[in-house]
N, CA, C and O atoms as a GROMACS GRO file, in nm:
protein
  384
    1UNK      N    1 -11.858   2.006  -7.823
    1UNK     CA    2 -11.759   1.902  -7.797
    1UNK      C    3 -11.629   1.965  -7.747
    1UNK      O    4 -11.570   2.053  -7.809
    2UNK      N    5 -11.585   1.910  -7.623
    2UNK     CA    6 -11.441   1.980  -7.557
    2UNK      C    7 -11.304   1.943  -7.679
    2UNK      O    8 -11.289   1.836  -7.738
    3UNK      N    9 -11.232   2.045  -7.689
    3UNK     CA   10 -11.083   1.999  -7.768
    3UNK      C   11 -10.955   2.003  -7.667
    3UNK      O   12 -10.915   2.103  -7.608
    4UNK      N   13 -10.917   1.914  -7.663
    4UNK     CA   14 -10.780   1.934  -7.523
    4UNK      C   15 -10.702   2.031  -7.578
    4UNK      O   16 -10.697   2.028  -7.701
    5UNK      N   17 -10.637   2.122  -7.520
    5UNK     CA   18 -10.567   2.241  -7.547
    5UNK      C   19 -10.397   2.189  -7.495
    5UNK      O   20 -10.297   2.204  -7.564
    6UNK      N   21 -10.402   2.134  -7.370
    6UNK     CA   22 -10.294   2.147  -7.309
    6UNK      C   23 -10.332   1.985  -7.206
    6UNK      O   24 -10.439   2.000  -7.146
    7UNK      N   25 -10.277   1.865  -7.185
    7UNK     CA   26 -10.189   1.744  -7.144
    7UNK      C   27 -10.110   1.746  -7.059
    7UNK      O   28 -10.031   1.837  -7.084
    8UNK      N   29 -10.086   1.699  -6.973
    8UNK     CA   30  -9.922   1.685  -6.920
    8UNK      C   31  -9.933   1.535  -6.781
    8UNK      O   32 -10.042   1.483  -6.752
    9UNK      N   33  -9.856   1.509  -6.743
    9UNK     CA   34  -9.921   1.396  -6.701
    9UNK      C   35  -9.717   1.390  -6.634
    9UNK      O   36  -9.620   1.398  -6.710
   10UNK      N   37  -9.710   1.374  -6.481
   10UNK     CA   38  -9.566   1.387  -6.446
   10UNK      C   39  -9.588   1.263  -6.335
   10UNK      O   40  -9.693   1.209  -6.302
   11UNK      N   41  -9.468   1.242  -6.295
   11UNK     CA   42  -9.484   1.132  -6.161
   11UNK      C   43  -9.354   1.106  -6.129
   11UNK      O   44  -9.290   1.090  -6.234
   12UNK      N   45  -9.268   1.093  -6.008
   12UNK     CA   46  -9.200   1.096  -5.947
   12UNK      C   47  -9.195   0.985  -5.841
   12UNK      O   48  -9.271   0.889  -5.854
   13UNK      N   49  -9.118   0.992  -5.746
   13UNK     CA   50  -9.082   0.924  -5.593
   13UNK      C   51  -9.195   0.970  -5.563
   13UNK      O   52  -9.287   0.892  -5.586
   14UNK      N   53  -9.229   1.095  -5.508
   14UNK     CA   54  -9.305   1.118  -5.415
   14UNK      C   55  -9.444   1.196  -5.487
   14UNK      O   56  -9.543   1.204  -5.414
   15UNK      N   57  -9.451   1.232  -5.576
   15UNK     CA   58  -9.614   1.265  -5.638
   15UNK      C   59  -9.654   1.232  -5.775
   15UNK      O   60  -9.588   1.169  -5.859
   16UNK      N   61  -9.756   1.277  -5.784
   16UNK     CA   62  -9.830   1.227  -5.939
   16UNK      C   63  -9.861   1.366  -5.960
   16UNK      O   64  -9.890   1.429  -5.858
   17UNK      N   65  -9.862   1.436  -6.084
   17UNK     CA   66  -9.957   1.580  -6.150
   17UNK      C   67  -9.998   1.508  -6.255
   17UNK      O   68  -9.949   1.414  -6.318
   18UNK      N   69 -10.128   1.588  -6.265
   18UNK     CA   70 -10.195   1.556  -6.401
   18UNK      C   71 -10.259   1.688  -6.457
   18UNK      O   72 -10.322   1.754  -6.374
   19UNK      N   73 -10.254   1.728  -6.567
   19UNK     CA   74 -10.291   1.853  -6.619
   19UNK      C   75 -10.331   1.847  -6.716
   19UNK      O   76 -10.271   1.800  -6.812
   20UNK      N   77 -10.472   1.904  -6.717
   20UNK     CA   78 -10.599   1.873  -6.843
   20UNK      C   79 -10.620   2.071  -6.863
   20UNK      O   80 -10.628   2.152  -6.771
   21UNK      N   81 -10.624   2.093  -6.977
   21UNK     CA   82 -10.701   2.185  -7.018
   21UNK      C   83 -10.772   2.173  -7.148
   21UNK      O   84 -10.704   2.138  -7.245
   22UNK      N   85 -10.955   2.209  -7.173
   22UNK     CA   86 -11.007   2.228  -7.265
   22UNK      C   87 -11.036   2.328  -7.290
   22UNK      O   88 -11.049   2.420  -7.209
   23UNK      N   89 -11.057   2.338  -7.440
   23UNK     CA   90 -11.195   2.425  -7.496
   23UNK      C   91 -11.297   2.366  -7.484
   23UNK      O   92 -11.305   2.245  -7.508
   24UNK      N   93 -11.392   2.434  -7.447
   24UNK     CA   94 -11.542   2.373  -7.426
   24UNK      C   95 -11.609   2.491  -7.485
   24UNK      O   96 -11.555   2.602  -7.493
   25UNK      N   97 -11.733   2.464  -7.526
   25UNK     CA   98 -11.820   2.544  -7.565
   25UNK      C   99 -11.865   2.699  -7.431
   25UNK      O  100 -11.878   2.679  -7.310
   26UNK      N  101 -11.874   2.792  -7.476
   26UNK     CA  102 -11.909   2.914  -7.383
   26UNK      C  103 -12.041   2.886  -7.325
   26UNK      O  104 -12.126   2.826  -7.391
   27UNK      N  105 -12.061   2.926  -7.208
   27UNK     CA  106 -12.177   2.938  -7.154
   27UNK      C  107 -12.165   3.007  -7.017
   27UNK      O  108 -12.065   3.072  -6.987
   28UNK      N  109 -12.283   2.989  -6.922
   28UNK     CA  110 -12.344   3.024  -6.807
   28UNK      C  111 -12.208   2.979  -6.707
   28UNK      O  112 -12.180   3.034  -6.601
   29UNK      N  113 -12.137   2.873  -6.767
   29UNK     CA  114 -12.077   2.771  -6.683
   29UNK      C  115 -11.922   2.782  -6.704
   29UNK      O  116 -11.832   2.757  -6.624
   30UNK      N  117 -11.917   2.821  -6.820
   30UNK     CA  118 -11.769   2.846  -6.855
   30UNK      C  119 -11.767   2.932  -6.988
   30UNK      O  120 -11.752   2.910  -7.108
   31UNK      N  121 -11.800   3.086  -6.872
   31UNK     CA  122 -11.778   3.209  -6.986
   31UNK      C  123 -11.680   3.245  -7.059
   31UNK      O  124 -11.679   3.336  -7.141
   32UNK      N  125 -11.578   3.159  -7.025
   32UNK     CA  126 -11.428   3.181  -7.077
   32UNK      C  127 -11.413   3.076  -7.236
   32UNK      O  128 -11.360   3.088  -7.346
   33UNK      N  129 -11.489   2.984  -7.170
   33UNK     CA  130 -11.483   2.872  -7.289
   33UNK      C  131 -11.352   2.780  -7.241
   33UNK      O  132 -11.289   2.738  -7.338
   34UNK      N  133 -11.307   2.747  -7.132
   34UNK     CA  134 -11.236   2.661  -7.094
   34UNK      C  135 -11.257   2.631  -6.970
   34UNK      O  136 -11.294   2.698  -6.874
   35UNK      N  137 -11.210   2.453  -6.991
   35UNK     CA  138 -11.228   2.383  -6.886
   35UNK      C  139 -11.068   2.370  -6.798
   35UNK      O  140 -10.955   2.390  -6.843
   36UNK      N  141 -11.096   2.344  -6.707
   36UNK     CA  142 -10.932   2.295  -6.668
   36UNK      C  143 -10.882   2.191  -6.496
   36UNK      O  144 -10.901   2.226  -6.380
   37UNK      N  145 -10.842   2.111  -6.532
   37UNK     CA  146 -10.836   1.991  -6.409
   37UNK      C  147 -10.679   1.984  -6.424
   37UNK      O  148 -10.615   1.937  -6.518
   38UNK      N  149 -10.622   2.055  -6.277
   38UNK     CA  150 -10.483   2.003  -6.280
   38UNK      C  151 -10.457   1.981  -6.127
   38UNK      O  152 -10.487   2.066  -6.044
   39UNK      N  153 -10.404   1.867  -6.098
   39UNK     CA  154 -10.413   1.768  -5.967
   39UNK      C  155 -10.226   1.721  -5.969
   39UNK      O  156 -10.143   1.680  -6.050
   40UNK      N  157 -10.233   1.770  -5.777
   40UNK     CA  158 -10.104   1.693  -5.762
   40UNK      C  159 -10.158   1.560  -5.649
   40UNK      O  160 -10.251   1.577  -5.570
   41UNK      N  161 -10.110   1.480  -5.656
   41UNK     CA  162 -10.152   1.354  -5.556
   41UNK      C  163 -10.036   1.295  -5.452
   41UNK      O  164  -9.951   1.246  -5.525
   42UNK      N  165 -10.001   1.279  -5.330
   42UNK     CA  166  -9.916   1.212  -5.275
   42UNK      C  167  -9.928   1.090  -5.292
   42UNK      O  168 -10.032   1.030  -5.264
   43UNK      N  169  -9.776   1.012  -5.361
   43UNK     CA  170  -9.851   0.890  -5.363
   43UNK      C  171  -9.777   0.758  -5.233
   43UNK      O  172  -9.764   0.635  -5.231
   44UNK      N  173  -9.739   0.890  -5.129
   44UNK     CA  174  -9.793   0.786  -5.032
   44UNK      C  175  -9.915   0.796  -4.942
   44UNK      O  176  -9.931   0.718  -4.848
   45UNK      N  177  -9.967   0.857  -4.960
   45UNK     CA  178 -10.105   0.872  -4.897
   45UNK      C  179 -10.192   0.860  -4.990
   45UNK      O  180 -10.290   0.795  -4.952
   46UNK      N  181 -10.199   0.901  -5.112
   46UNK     CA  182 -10.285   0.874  -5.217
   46UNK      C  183 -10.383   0.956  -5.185
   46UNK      O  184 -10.500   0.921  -5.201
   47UNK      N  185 -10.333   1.138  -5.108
   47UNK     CA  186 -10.376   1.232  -5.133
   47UNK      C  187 -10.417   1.332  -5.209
   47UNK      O  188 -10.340   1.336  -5.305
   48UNK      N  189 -10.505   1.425  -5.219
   48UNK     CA  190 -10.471   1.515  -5.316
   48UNK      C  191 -10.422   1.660  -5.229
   48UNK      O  192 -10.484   1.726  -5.146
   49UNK      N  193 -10.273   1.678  -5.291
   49UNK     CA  194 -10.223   1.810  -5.231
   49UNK      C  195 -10.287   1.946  -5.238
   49UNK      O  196 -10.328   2.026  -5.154
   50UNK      N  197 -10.278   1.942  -5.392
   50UNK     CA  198 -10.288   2.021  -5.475
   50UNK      C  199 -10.411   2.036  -5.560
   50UNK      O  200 -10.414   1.950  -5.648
   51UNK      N  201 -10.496   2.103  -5.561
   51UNK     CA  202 -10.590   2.126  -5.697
   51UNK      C  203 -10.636   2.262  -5.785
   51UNK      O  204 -10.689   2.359  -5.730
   52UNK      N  205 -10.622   2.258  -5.865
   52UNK     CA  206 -10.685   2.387  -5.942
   52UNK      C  207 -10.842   2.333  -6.066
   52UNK      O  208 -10.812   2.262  -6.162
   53UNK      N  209 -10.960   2.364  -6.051
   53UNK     CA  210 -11.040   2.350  -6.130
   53UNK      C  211 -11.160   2.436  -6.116
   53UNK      O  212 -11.198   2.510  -6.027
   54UNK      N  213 -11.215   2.398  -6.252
   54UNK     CA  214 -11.338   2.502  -6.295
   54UNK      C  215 -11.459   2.392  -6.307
   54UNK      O  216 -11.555   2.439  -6.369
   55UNK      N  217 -11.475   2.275  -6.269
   55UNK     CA  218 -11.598   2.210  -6.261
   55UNK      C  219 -11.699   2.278  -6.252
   55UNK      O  220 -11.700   2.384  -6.189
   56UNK      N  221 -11.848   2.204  -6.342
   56UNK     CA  222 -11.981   2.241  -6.329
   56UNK      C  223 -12.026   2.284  -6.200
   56UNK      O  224 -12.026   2.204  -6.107
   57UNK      N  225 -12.069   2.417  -6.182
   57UNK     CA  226 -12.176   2.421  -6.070
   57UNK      C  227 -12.040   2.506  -5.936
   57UNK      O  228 -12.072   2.558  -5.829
   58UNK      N  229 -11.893   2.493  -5.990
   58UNK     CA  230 -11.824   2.540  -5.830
   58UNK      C  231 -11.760   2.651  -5.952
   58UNK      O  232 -11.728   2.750  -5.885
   59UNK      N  233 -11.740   2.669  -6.045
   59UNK     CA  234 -11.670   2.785  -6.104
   59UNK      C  235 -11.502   2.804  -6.078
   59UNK      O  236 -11.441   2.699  -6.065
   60UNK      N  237 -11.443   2.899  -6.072
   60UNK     CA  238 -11.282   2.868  -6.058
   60UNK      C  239 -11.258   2.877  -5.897
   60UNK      O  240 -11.301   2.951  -5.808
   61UNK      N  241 -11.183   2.785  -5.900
   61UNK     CA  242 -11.126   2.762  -5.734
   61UNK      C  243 -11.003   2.655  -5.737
   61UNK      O  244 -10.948   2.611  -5.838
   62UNK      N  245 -10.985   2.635  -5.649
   62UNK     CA  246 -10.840   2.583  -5.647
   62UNK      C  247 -10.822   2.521  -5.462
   62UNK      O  248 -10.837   2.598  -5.368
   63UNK      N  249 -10.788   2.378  -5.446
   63UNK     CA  250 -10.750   2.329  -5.317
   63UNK      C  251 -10.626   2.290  -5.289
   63UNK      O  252 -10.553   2.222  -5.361
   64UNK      N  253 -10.603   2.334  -5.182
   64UNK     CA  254 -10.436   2.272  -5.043
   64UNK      C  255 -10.490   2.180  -4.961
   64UNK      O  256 -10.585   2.202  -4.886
   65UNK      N  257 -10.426   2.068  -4.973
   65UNK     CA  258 -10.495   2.003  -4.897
   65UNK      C  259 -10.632   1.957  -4.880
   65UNK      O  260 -10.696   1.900  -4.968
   66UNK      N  261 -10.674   1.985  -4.764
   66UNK     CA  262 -10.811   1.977  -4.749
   66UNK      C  263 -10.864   2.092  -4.765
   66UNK      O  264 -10.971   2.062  -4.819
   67UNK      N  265 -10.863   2.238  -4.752
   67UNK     CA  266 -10.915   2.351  -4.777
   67UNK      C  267 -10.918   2.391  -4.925
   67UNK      O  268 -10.819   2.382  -4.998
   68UNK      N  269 -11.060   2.445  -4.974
   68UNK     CA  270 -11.094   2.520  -5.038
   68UNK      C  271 -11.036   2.682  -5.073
   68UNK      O  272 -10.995   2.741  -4.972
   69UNK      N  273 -11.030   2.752  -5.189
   69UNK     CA  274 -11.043   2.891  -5.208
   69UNK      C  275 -11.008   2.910  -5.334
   69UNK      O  276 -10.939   2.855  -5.419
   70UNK      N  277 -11.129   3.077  -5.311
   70UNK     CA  278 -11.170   3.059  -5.497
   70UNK      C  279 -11.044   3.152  -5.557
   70UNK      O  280 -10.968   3.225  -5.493
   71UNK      N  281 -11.048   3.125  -5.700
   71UNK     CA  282 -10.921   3.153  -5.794
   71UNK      C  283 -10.985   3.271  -5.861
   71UNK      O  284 -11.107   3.283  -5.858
   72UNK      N  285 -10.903   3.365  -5.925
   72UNK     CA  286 -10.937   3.471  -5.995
   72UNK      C  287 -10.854   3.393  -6.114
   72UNK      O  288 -10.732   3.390  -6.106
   73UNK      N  289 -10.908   3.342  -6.204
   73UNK     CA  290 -10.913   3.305  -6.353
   73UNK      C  291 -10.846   3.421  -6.437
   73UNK      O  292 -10.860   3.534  -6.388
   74UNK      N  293 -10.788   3.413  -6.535
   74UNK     CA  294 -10.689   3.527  -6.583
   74UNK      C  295 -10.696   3.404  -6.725
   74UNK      O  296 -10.804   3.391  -6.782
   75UNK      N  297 -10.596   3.335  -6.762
   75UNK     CA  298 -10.592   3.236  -6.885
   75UNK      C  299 -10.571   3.093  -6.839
   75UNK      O  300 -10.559   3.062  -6.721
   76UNK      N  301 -10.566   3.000  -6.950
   76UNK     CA  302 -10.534   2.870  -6.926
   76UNK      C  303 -10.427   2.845  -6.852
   76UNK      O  304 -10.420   2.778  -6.749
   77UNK      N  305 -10.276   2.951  -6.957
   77UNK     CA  306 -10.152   2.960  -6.908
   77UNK      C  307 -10.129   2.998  -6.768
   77UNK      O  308 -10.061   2.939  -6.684
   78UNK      N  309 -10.199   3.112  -6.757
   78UNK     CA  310 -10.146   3.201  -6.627
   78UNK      C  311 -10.216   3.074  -6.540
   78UNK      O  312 -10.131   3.085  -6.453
   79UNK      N  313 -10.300   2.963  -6.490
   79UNK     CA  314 -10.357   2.854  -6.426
   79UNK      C  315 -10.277   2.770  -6.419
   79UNK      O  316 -10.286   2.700  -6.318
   80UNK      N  317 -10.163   2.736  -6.516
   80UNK     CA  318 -10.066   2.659  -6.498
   80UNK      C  319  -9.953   2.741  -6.423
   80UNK      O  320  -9.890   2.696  -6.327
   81UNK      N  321  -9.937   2.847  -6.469
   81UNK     CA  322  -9.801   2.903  -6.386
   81UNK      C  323  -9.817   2.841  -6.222
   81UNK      O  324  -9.742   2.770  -6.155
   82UNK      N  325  -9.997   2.928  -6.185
   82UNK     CA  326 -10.009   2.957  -6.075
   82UNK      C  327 -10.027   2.810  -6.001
   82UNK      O  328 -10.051   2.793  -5.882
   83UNK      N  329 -10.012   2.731  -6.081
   83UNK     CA  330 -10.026   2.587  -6.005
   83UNK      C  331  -9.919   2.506  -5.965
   83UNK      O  332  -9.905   2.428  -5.871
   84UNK      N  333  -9.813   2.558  -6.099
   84UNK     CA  334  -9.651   2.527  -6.066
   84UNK      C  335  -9.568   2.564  -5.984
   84UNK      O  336  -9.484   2.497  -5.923
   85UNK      N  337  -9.603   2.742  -5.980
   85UNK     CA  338  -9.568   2.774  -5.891
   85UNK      C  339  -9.601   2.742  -5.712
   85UNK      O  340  -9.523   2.738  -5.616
   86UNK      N  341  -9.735   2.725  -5.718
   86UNK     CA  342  -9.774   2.635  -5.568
   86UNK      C  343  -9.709   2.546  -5.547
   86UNK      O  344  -9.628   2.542  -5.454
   87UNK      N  345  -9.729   2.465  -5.622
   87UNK     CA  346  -9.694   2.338  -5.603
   87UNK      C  347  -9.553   2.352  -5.565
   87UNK      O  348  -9.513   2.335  -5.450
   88UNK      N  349  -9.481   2.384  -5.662
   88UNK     CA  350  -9.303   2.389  -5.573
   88UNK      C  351  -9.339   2.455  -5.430
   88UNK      O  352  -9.316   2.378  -5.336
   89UNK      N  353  -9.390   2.578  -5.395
   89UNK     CA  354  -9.377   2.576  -5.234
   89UNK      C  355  -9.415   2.444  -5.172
   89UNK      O  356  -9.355   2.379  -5.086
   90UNK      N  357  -9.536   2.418  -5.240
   90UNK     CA  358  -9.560   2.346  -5.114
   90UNK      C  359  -9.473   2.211  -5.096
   90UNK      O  360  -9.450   2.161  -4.986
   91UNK      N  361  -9.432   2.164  -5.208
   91UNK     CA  362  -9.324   2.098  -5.234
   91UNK      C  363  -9.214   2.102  -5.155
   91UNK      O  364  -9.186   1.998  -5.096
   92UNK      N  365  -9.138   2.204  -5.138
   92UNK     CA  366  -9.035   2.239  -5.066
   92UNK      C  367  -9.062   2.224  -4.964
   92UNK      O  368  -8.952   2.220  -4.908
   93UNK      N  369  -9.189   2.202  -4.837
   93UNK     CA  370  -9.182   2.229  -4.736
   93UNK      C  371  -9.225   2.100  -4.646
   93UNK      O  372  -9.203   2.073  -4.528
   94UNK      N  373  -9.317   2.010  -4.780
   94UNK     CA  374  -9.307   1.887  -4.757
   94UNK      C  375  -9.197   1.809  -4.759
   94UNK      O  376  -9.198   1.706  -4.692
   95UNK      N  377  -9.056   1.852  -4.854
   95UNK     CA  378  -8.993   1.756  -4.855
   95UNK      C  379  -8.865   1.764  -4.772
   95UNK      O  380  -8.770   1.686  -4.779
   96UNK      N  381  -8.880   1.904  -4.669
   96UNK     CA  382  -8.792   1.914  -4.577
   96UNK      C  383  -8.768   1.815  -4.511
   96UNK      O  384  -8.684   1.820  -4.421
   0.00000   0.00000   0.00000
């Protein structure tokens, strides 16, 4: 059974984040024993900018936009830095 570790849930003028992290049981699928879904959305396009996740079957990776590329996994935390930290660039360059 997954235990949420970490929540967060933000929204603004111009985007939505949502940030899930579990414990999940270890396996084949998640040798780490965590899950993790954290999403930024434009919500005038009702895009997704931003993604970082470890879903069944794709392992750690992380999307811009429309492109794909895979993540080197380190902790839950260091997944949030590295998502906050994206996200403000890309932030900044959208909202020029």
């Amino acid at each position: 059974m997954a235990e949420i570790l970490f929540e967060h849930k933000e929204e603004d003028t111009d985007f939505k984040t949502q940030i899930k992290v579990w414990k999940v049981k270890i396996d084949e699928h998640y040798p780490e024993g965590i899950k993790y879904s954290l999403v930024v959305i434009d919500k005038n396009s009702m895009k997704r900018v931003l993604g970082f996740d470890n879903h069944y079957g794709k392992g750690h990776h992380f999307h811009v936009f429309n492109r794909e590329f895979k993540y080197n996994f380190v902790d839950q935390w260091q997944v949030i830095s590295d998502f906050e930290e994206m996200f403000d660039k890309i932030k900044r360059r959208l909202l020029k």
